[in-house]
C-alpha positions in Angstrom: 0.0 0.0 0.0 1.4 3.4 -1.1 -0.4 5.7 1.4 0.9 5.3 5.5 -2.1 3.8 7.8 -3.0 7.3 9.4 -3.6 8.9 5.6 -5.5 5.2 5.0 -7.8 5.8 8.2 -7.9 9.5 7.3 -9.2 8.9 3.1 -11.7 6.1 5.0 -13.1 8.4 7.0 -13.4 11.0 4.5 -15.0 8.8 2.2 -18.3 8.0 5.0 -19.3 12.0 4.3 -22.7 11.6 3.9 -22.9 8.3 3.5 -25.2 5.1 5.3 -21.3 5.4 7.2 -22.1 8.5 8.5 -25.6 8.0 9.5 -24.0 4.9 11.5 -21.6 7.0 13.1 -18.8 4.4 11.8 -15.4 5.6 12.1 -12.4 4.1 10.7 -9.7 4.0 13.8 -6.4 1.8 12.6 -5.1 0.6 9.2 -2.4 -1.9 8.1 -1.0 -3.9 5.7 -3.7 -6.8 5.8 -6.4 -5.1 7.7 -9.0 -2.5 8.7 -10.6 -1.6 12.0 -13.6 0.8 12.9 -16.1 1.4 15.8 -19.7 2.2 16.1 -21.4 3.5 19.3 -24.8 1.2 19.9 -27.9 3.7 20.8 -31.3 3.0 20.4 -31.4 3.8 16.6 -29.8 0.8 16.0 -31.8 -1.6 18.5 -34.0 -4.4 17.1 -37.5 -4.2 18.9 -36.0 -6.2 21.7 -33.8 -3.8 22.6 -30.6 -5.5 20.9 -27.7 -4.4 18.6 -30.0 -5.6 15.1 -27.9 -7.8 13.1 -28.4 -5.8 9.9 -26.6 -2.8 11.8 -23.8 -5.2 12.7 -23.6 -6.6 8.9 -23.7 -2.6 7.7 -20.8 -1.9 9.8 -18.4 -5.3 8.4 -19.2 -4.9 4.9 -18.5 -1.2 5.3 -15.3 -2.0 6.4 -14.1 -4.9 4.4 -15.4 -3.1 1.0 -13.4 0.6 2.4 -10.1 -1.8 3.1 -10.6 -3.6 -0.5 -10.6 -0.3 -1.6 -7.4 0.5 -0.1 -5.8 -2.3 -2.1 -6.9 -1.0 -5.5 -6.2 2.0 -8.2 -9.6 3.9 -7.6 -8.4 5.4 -11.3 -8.9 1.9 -12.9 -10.9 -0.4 -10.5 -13.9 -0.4 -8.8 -15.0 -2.6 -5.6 -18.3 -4.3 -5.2 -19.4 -6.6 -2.1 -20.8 -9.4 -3.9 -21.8 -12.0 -0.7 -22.0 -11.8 2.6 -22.5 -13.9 5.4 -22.7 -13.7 9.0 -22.9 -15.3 12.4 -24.4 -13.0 15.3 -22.9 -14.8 18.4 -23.3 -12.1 21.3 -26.2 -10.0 22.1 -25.1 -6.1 22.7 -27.4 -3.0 24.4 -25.3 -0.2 24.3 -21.5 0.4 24.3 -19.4 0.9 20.7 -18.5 -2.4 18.9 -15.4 -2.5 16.9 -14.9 -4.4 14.0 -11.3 -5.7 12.3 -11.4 -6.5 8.4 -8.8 -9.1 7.8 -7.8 -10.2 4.7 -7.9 -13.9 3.3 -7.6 -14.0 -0.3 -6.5 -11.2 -2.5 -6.6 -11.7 -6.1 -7.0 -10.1 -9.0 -10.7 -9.7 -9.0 -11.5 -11.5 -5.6 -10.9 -9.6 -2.2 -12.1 -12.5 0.2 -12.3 -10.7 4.1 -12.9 -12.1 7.8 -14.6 -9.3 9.7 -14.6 -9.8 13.6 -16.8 -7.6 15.4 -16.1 -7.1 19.5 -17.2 -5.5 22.0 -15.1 -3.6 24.6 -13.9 -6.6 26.5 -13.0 -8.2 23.1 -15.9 -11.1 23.2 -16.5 -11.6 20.0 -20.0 -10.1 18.9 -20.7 -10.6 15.5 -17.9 -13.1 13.0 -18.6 -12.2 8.9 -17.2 -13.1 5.6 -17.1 -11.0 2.9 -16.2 -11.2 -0.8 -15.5 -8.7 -3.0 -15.2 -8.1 -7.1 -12.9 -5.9 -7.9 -14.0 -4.4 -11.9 -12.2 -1.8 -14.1 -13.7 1.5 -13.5 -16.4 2.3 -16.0 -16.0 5.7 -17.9 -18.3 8.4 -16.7 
């Protein structure tokens, strides 16, 4: 990766202007070689009728992270990402508090981004575990 890992967090970041991102409160906190990490604060806005972190918030949040850090690994001048499949296992209930979630990656090829997305809480228990796949396609001309 050309850029350093505060300019990656800091071109994530910039990216979630108004955005679903945005509306999530996501923020992209630490960058590396292989992976991506960002947090979003639970409130009620994101609660299930139940009263519980809703799963679709949790999936928002990993495949915002794992298609932002597929990103990272691409020219934005010639390629474009797109999550094509996601799956994921919701293992811990969650109230309130900020989960974090870590974008790994497990494959990356030419036109496949394959990521492991673990989503914590603030003891580390593991919340929410996804996998992600990505195409990566040349950029289309405007």
């Amino acid at each position: 990766m050309a850029l350093d890992n505060e300019k990656m967090v800091a071109l994530c970041n910039e990216m979630c202007k108004n955005t679903l991102m945005e509306t999530l409160e996501i923020r992209f906190t630490d960058a590396g070689e292989d992976f991506l990490t960002a947090t979003m604060p639970i409130s009620s806005r994101l609660h299930q009728p139940m009263g519980l972190l809703h799963g679709g918030a949790s999936v928002a949040l990993a495949e915002s992270v794992g298609s932002a850090a597929s990103m990272l690994f691409v020219d934005p001048e010639k390629s474009e990402v797109r999550g094509i499949e996601i799956s994921a296992n919701h293992l811990k209930a969650k109230r309130d508090g900020i989960v974090t979630a870590t974008a790994r990656i497990i494959h990356k090829g030419r036109s496949i981004h394959l990521w492991e997305i673990r989503i914590t809480d603030e003891q580390d228990n593991l919340v929410c575990l996804c996998k992600l796949t990505n195409m990566v396609l040349p950029r289309r001309k405007a």
